[in-house]
C-alpha positions in Angstrom: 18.3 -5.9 -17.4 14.6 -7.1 -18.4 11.7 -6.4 -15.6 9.6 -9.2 -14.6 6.8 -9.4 -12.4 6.9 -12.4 -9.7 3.1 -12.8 -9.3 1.4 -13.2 -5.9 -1.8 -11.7 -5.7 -4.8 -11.0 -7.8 -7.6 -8.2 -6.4 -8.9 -8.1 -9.4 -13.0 -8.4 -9.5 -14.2 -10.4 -8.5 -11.5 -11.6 -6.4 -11.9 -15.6 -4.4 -9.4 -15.4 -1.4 -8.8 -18.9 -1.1 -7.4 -18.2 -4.9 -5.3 -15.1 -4.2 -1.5 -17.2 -5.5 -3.4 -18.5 -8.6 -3.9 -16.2 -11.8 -7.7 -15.1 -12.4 -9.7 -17.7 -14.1 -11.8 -17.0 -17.4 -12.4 -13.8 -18.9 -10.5 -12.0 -16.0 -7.7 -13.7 -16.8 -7.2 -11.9 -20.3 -7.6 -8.6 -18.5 -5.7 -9.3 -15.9 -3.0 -10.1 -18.0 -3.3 -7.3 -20.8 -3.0 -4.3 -17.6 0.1 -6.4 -16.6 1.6 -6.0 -19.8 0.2 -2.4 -20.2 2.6 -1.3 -16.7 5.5 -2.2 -18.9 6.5 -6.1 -17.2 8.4 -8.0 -20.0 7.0 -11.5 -18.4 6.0 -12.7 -15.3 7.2 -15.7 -12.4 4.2 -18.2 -11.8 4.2 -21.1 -9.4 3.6 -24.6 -9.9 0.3 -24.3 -8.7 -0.8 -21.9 -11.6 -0.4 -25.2 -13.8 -1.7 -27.8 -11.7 1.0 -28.4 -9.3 1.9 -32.3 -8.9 -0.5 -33.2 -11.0 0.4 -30.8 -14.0 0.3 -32.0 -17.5 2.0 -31.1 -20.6 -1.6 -30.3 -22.4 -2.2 -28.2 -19.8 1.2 -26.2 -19.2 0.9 -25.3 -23.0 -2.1 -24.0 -23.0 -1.2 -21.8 -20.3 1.9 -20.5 -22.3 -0.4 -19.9 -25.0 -2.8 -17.2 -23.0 0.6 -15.5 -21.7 3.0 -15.3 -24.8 -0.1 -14.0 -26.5 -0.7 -11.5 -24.0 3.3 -10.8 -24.0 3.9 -11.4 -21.1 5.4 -15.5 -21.1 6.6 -16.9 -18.5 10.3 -16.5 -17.6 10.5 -18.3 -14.1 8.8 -21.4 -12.0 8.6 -21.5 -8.5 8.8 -24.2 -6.1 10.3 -24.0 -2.9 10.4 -26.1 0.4 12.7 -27.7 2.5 15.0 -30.1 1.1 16.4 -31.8 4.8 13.7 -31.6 7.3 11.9 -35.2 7.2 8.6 -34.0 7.4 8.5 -32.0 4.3 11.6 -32.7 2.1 10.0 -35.5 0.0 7.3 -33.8 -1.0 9.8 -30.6 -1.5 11.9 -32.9 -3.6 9.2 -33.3 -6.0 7.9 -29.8 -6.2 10.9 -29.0 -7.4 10.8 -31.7 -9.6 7.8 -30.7 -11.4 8.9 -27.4 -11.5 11.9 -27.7 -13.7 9.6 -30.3 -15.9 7.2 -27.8 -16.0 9.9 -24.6 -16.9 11.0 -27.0 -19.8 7.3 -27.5 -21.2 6.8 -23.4 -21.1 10.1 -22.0 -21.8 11.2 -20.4 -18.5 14.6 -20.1 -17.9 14.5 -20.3 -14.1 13.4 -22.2 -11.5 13.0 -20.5 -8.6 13.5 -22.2 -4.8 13.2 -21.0 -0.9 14.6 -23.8 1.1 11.9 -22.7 3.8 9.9 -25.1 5.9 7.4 -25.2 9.0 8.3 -25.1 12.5 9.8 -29.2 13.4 7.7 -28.7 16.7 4.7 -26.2 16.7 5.2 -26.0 20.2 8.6 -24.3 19.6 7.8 -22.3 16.6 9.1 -18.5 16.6 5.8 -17.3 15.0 5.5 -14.8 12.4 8.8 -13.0 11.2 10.8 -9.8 13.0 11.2 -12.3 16.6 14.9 -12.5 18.0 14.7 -16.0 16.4 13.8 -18.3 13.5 12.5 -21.4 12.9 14.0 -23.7 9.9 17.1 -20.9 10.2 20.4 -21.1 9.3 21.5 -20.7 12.8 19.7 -23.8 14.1 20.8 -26.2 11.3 22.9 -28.6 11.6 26.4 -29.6 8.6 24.2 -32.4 7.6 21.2 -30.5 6.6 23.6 -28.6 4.2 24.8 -31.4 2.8 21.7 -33.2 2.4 20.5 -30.2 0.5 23.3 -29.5 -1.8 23.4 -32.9 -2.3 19.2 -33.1 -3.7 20.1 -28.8 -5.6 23.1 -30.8 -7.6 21.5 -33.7 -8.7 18.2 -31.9 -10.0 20.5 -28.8 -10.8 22.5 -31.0 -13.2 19.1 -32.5 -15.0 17.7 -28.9 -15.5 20.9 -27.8 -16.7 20.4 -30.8 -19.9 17.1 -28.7 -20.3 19.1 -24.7 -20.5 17.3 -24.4 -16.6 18.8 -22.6 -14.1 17.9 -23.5 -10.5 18.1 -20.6 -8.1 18.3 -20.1 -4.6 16.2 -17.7 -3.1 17.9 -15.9 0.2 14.6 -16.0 2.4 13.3 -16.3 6.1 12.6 -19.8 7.8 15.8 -21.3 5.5 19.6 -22.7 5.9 19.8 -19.5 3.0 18.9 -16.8 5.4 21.8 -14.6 4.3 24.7 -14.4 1.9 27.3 -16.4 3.8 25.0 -19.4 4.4 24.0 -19.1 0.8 27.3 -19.2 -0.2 28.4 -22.4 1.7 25.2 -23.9 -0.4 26.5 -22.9 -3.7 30.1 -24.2 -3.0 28.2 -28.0 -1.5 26.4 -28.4 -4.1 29.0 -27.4 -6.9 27.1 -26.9 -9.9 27.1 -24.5 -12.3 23.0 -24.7 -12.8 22.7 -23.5 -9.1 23.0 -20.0 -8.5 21.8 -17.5 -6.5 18.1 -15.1 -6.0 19.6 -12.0 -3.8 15.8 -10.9 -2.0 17.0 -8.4 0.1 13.5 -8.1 1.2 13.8 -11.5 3.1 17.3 -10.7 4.7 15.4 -7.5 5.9 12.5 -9.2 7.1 13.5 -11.9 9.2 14.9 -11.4 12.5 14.2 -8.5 14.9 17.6 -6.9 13.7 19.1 -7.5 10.5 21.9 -10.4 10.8 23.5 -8.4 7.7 22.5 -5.0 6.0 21.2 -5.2 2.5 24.1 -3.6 1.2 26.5 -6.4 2.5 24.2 -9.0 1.1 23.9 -7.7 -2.7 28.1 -7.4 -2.3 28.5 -11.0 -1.4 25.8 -12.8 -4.0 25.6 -10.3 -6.6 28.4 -12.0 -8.9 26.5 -15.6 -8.5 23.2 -14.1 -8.8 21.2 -15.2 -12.0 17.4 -14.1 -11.0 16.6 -11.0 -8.2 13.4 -11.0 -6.5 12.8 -7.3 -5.5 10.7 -5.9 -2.6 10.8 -3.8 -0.1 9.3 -3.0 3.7 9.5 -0.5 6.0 10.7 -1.8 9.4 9.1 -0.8 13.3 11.3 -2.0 15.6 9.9 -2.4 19.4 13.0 -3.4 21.7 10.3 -3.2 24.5 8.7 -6.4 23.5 12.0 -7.8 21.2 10.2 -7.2 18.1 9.7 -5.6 14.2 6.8 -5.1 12.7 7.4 -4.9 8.8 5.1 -3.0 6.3 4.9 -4.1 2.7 5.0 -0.6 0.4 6.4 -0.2 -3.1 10.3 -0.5 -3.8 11.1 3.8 -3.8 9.4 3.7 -0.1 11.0 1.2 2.0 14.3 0.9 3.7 15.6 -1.1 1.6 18.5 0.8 -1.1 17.8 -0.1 -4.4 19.8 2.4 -5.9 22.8 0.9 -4.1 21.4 -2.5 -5.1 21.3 -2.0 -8.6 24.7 -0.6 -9.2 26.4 -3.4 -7.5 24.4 -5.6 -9.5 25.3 -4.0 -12.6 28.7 -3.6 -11.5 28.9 -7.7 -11.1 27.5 -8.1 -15.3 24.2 -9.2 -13.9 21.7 -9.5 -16.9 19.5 -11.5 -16.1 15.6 -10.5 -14.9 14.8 -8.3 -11.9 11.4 -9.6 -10.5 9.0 -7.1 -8.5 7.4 -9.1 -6.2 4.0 -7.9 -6.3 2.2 -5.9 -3.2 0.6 -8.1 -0.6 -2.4 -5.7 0.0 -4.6 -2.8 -1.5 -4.2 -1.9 -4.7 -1.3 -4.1 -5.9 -1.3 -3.2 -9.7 -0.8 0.4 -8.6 1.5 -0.1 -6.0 3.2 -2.1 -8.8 3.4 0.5 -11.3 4.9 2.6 -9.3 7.9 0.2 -8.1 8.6 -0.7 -11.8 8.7 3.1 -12.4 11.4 3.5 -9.9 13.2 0.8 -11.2 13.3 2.5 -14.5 14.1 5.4 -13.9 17.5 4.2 -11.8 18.2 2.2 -14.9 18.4 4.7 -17.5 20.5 6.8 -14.7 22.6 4.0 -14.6 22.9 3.9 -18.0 21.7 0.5 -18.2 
């Protein structure tokens, strides 16, 4: 099992907030790059905004790859996501994803990586930030059709990336019809391709209601044996049932309330060999933070024996 890092965030000086999903520009980029290697990541996840987005070209893309393999750490996995049924966003969602898989193909990544997550239909109406008793875009608001109309839009791009060696994957996340393993299921069987699979984030099934719909270990059960890229991450969780409500901190994978040991095993148990992403720390020091999650990780492998 290789160790990837799924980038989303940059503090590194100086550091341009309106900038924080895209890699440092310039000469920061090279250093940025060289301390990612130096933690021990065997490549990283970028998304399609890091080459352009829409309007991404082949010249560029490549020159991109260049700066990463030579830093050694390419780049294994794309990602795109959006909703693929609600009318106000699945066009554009439809293309992103699009892009991405043209774009894995120009750099060599393996994956493309997809949340099926949206806005709120009516802002009026939206649930607000995650941990409420309810969520917009959910799985338990969606409707047969918006399955279908999904699977439908994951097999006919699945089956061009899979002409390419691309796998598409579904990410399990908040604001989604993939909000946890039995929905995620149901989308694998629609859509019936075998270049569709599965990204397990038990961080997401964790942080999206005020009380789990499913605990973590039940999830990596049910998806680990369709699973072909793993986002990992972890929170600790503050419930308030005064005010219906649970506040989630962001700390490195050995601290949160998440199993990973548990996690692993059943992973490994299920063949998975494919890359297990740490998704980077939201705040602070994230390079540290990091470290010391890819440490952990490590050091459960070689217990595992993996």
């Amino acid at each position: 099992m290789k160790i990837a890092y799924a980038y989303r965030r940059s503090a590194f000086y100086p550091f341009y907030a309106d900038e924080a999903w895209i890699l440092p520009t310039g000469k920061m980029r090279g250093g940025y790059l060289q301390k990612v290697k130096e933690i021990g990541f065997e490549g990283i996840e970028l998304g399609v905004d890091n080459f352009g987005g829409a309007e991404a070209t082949k010249e560029r893309v490549l020159e991109i790859k260049r700066e990463l393999d030579d830093a050694g750490v390419p780049c294994i996995a794309i990602r795109a996501g959006g909703s693929l049924c609600q009318p106000n966003v699945m066009d554009r969602s439809r293309k992103r994803l699009e892009k991405a898989v043209e774009i894995a193909g120009w750099v060599g990544a393996g994956i493309v990586n997809t949340a099926l997550s949206g806005p709120a239909r009516n802002p009026q109406v939206s649930t607000g930030a995650n941990g409420a008793p309810q969520s917009h875009g959910s799985s338990q608001q969606a409707s047969a059709d918006d399955y279908a109309r999904t699977a439908k839009v994951l097999k006919e791009i699945g089956d061009r990336a899979g002409g390419s060696g691309i796998t598409i994957t579904i990410e399990v996340h908040q604001h989604s019809l993939a909000d946890n393993s039995w929905t995620t299921m149901q989308l694998l069987d629609l859509a019936d391709c075998p270049n569709v699979l599965v990204n397990p984030d038990l961080g997401n099934v964790l942080w999206t209601y005020e009380n789990p719909e499913e605990s973590s270990e039940q999830c990596i059960d049910s998806l680990a044996s369709r699973s072909k890229y793993w986002h990992c991450k972890s929170l600790q969780r503050i419930h308030i049932p005064e005010i219906n409500h649970t506040y989630f901190l962001r700390v490195p994978l050995p601290d949160g309330d998440i199993d990973y040991r548990y996690a692993i095993s059943a992973m490994l148990k299920a063949g998975y060999d494919g890359y297990l992403a740490i998704e980077g720390a939201n705040t602070g020091d994230q390079l540290s933070k990091d470290r010391r999650s890819l440490q952990y990780v490590r050091e459960l492998l070689a217990e595992l024996g993996a």
